[in-house]
C-alpha positions in Angstrom: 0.6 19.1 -12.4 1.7 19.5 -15.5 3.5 16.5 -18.4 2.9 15.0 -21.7 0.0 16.3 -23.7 -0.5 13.0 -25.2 -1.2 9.5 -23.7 1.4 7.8 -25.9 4.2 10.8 -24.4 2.8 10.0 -20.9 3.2 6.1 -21.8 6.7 6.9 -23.2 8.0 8.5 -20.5 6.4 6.3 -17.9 7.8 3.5 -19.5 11.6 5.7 -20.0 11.3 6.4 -16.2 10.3 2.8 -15.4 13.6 1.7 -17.2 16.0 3.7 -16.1 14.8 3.5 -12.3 15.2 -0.6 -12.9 18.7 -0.3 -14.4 19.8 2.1 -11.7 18.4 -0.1 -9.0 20.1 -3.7 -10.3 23.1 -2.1 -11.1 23.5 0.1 -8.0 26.6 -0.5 -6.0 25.0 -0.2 -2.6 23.2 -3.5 -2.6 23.2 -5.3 0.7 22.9 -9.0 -0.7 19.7 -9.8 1.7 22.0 -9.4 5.0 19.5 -8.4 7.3 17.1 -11.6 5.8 20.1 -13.8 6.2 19.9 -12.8 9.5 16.3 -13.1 9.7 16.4 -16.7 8.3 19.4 -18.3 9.9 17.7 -17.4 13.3 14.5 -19.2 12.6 15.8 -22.1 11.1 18.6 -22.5 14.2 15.9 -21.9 16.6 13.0 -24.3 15.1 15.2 -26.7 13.4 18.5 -26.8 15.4 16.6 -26.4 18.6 19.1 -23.4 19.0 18.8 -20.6 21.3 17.1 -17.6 19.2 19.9 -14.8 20.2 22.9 -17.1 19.6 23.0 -16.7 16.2 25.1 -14.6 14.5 26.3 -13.8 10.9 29.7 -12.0 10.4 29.2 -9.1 8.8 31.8 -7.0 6.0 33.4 -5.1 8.8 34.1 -7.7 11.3 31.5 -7.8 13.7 28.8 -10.3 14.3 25.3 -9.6 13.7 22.6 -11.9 15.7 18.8 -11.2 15.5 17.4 -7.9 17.4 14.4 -7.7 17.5 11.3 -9.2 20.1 10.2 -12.9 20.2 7.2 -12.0 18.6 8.8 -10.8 15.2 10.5 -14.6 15.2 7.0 -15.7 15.2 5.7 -13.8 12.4 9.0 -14.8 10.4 8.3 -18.8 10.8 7.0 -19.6 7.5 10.6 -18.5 6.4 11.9 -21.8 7.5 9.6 -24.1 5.3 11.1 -22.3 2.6 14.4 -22.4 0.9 16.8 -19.2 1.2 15.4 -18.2 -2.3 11.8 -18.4 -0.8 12.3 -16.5 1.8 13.9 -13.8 -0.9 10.7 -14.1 -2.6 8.5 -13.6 0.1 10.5 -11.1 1.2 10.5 -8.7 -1.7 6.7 -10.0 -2.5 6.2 -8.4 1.0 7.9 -5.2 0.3 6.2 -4.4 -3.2 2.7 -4.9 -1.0 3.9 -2.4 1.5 5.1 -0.1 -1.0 2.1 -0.1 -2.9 -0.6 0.3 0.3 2.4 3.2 1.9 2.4 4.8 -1.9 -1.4 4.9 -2.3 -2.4 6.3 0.8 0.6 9.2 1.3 -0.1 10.1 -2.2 -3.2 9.5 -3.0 -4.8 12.9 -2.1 -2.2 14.6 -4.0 -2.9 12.4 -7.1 -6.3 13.0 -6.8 -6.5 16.7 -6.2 -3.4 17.6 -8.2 -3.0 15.3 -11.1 -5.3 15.4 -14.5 -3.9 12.1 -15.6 -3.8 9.6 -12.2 -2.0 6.4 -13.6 0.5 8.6 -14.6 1.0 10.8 -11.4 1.1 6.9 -9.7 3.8 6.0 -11.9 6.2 8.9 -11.4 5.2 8.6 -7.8 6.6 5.2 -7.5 9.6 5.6 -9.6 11.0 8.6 -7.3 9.6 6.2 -4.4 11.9 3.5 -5.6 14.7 5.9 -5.9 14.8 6.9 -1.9 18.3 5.5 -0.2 15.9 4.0 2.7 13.3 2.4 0.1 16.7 0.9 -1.7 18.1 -0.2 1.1 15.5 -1.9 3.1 14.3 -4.2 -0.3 18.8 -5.1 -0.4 19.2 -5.6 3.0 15.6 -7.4 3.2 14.3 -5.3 6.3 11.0 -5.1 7.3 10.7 -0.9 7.6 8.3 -0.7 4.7 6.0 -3.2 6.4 5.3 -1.4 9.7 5.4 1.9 8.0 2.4 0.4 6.2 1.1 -1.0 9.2 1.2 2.6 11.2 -0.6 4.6 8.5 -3.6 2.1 8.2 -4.2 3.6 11.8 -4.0 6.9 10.5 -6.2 6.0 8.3 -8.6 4.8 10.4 -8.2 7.8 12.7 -8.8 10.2 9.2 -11.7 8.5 8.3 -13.8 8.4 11.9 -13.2 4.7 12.7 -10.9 5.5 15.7 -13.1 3.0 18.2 -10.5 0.0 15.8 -7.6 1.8 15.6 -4.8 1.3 17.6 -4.3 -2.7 16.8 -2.0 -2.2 13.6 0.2 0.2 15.9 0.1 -2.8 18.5 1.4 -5.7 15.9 4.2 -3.3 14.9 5.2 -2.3 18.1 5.5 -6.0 19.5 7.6 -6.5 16.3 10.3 -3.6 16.4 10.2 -1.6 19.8 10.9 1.6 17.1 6.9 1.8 16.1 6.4 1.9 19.9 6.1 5.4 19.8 3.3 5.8 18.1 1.3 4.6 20.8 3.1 7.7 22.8 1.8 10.1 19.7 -2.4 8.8 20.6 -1.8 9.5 24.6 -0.3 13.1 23.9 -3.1 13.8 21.2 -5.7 12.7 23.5 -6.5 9.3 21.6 -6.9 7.0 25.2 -8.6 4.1 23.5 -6.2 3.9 20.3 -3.8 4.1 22.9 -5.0 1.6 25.4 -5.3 -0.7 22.3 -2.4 -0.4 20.9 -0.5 -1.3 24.1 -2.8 -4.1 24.9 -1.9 -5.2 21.3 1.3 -5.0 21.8 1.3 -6.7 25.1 -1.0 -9.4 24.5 1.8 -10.3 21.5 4.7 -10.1 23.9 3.1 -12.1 26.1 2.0 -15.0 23.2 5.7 -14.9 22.4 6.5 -15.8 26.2 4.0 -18.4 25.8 5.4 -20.1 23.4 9.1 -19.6 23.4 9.7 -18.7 27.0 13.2 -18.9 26.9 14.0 -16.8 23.8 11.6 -13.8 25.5 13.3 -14.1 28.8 16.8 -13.8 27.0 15.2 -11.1 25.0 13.8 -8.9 28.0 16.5 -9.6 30.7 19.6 -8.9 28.5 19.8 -8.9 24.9 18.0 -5.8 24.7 20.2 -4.0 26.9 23.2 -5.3 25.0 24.0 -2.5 22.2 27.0 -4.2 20.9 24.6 -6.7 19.1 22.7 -4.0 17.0 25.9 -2.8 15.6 28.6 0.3 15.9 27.0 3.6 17.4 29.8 5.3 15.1 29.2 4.0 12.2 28.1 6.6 9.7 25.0 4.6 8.7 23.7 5.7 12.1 21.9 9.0 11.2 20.3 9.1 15.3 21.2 11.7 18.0 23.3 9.1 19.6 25.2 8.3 15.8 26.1 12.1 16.4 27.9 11.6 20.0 29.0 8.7 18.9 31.1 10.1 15.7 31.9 13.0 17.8 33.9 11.0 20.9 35.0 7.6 18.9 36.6 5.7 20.0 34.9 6.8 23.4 31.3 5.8 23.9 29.5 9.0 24.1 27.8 10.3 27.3 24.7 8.6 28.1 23.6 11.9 30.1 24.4 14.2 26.8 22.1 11.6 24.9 19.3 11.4 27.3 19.6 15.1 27.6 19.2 15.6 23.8 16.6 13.2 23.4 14.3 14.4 26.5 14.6 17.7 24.4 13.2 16.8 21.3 10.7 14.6 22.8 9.4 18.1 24.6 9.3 19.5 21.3 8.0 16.7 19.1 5.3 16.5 21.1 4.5 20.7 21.6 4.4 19.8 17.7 2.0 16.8 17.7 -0.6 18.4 19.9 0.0 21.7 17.7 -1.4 19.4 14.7 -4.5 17.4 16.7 -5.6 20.7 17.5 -5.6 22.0 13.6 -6.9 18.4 12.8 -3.7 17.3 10.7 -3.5 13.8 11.6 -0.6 13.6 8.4 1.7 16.4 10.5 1.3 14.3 13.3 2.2 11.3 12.5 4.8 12.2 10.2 6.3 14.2 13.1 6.5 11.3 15.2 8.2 9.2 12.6 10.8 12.0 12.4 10.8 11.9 16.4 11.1 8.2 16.1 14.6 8.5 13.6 16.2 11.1 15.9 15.4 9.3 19.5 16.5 5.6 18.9 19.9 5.0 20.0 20.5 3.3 16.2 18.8 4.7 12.9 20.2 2.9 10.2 19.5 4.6 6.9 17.0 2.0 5.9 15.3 3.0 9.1 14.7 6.7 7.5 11.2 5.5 5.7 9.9 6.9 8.6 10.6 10.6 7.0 8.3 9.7 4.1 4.9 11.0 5.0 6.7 14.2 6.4 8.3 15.0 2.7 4.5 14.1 1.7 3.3 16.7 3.7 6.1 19.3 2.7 4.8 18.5 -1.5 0.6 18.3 -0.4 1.2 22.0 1.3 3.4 23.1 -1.5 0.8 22.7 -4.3 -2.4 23.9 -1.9 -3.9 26.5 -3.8 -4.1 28.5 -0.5 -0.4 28.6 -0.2 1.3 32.0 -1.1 3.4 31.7 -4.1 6.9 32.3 -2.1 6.1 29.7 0.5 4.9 27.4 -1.9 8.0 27.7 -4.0 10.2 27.7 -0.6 8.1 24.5 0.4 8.8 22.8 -2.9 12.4 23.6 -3.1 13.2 22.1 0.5 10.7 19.1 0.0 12.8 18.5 -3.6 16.6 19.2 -1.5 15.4 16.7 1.0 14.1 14.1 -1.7 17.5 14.4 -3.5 19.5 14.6 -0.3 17.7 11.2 0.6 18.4 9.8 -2.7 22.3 10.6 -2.6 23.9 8.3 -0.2 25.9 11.1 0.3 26.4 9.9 3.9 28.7 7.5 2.8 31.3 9.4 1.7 32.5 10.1 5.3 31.9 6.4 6.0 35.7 6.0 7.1 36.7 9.3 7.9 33.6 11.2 9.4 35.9 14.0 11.1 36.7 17.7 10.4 33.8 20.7 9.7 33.4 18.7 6.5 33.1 15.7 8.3 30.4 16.9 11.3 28.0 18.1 8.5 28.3 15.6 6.3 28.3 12.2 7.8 25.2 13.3 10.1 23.2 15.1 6.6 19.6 12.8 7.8 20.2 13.7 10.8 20.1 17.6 9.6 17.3 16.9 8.3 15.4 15.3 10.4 15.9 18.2 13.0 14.7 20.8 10.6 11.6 18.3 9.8 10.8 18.5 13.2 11.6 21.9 13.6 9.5 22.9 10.6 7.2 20.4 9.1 4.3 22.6 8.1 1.0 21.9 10.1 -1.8 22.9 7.7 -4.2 25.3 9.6 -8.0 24.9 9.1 -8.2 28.2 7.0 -5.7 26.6 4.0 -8.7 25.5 1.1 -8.9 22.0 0.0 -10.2 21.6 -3.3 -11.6 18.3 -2.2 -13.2 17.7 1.3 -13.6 14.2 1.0 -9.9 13.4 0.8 -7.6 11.9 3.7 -5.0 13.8 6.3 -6.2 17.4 4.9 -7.1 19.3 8.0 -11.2 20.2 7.8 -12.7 23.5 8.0 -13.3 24.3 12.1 -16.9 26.5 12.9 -16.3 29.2 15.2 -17.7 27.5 18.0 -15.3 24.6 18.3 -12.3 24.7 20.7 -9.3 25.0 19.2 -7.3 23.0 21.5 -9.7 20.0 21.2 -8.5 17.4 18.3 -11.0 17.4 15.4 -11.6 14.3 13.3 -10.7 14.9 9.6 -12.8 14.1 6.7 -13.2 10.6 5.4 -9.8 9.1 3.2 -11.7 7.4 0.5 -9.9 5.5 -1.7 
């Protein structure tokens, strides 16, 4: 990597960066004024304090429809200390929160670029987290006060525990985030297919032993929960709605006002199901536990019947992986360039919001490409997300999710573990 020559240019244009990023951010028309939170902290406090029922809240939202809490019985749980707190509090908390998450998500997708590509690291960290901040989904899940950034975080400490050899306690983190959003849930799926039965088994029994405390203590709300409100799609929000970059947004653009086939949309989504996970085992085998995992969090945005754009943090590591193949010395020069280019379309594409200019009229050629351009992407992520082969050199074999040299001996289609992720 290449930049300033001097540490006062690199301190400069850190701090340029640093400001521009912070006015673009605060003055950024797109902010979401904490709905999602609101949502968040309206339902505690009605449910502790009001001895309300948890899924009858609601909060109007801009275009009409009501908005009530979505998510398991254990994610109320972990949101509780939001109603000791004033509304301010639980802004604090909130964004506290999300800097964490960015910070642990940041350091561990590109950390092993930094440190085998970057002469000055601070620096490489800073730019890194200014074109991090810049990301529509990053944006949008601090605005709308989500919890995406979170349970990214959560997933990768399992990759990192699967990277580094300590698979026998991995599995847990996948658990907690799977009991709190059913999204993360297939992750668990990814350490079945890839032959990881104890991650697997623990991350369900996570998952399940939280479920079941949530039905412990509010009974009620998890019977509710399980019996009908997750079945009921009109509480999530409008398939059609062009923040909905899923297979199912597609359909549902495609036939409004008519609810899409639900055969159509099973059919599409058994079909990249078959070929995420063709994909998955393609990268246990070359010991790429970063192709993998980033190929399930593309899997993941394309399968759910509602990917919001905030959702789409799950394509992070996989633009990570498209900029860590780009600048391997082993790459040829033309596929590193062609890498680099399409990791640097995507990061822009993702940057744009361009979605939204379709938002009310997402019809016409124009129209079809357009108002679905994540979910473009996504396919071709999933189509093409390189898997680094065990012949591609790594100037550093101590370094995480960078696929180890295999001997001749070792079976090809038998996952390998990858050298240790040190910090």
């Amino acid at each position: 990597m290449t930049g300033p020559t001097t540490t006062r240019g690199r301190l400069l244009l850190t701090l340029g960066l640093t400001g521009a990023v912070a006015l673009f951010l605060a003055t950024v028309p797109l902010h979401r004024d904490w709905f999602d939170l609101s949502v968040y902290y309206g339902t505690v406090d009605h449910w502790l304090h009001d001895g309300g029922r948890m899924y009858d809240y609601t909060v109007p939202g801009a275009d009409g429809t009501a908005y009530g809490f979505t998510y398991p019985p254990f994610a109320a749980l972990c949101m509780l200390p939001m109603a000791l707190v004033s509304w301010s509090g639980a802004i604090t908390i909130c964004m506290l929160l999300n800097l964490a998450a960015s910070a642990v998500v940041l350091y561990w997708l590109t950390g092993p670029l930094v440190r085998r590509h970057a002469r000055h690291r601070w620096f490489a960290f800073a730019v890194a987290a200014c074109l991090f901040a810049l990301l529509e989904p990053v944006r949008d899940t601090f605005s709308f006060g989500q919890v995406n950034l979170v349970l990214l975080a959560l997933v990768l400490f399992d990759a990192w525990l699967l990277s580094t050899g300590r698979g026998k306690y991995a599995g847990f983190a996948i658990g907690i985030a799977a009991a709190i959003k059913l999204t993360p849930a297939i992750f668990i799926c990814y350490l079945a297919v890839t032959g990881r039965r104890r991650a697997a088994g623990t991350a369900a029994g996570t998952a399940a032993a939280a479920t079941l405390l949530a039905a412990w203590v509010a009974p009620t709300a998890s019977r509710d929960y399980w019996t009908e409100d997750l079945w009921d799609t009109d509480r999530i929000g409008v398939a059609a709605y062009v923040s909905n970059q899923s297979w199912r947004g597609v359909l549902a653009r495609l036939t409004d006002p008519v609810p899409p086939s639900g055969a159509i949309w099973a059919l599409g989504a058994l079909a990249v199901m078959a070929l995420w996970a063709h994909r998955v085992r393609r990268a246990a085998a070359a010991g790429d536990e970063a192709a993998g995992f980033a190929l399930t969090g593309v899997a993941a945005c394309l399968v759910s019947p509602i990917t919001w754009v905030h959702h789409l943090v799950w394509l992070i590591p996989a633009l990570t992986v498209l900029v860590d193949t780009g600048l391997r010395s082993g790459t040829p020069p033309a596929r590193r360039r062609r890498l680099l280019s399409t990791a640097s379309a995507v990061y822009v594409i993702l940057c744009s919001s361009v979605v939204w200019l379709w938002r009310f009229h997402p019809t016409g050629v124009d129209g079809f490409l357009g108002s679905n351009a994540y979910v473009w992407i996504c396919l071709g992520l999933l189509l093409a997300l390189p898997v680094r082969e065990p012949d591609v050199p790594v100037r550093e074999p101590d370094v995480a999710f960078s696929p180890p040299p295999r001997r001749p001996d070792v079976d090809p289609s038998t996952p390998q573990r990858l050298p240790r992720w040190t910090p």
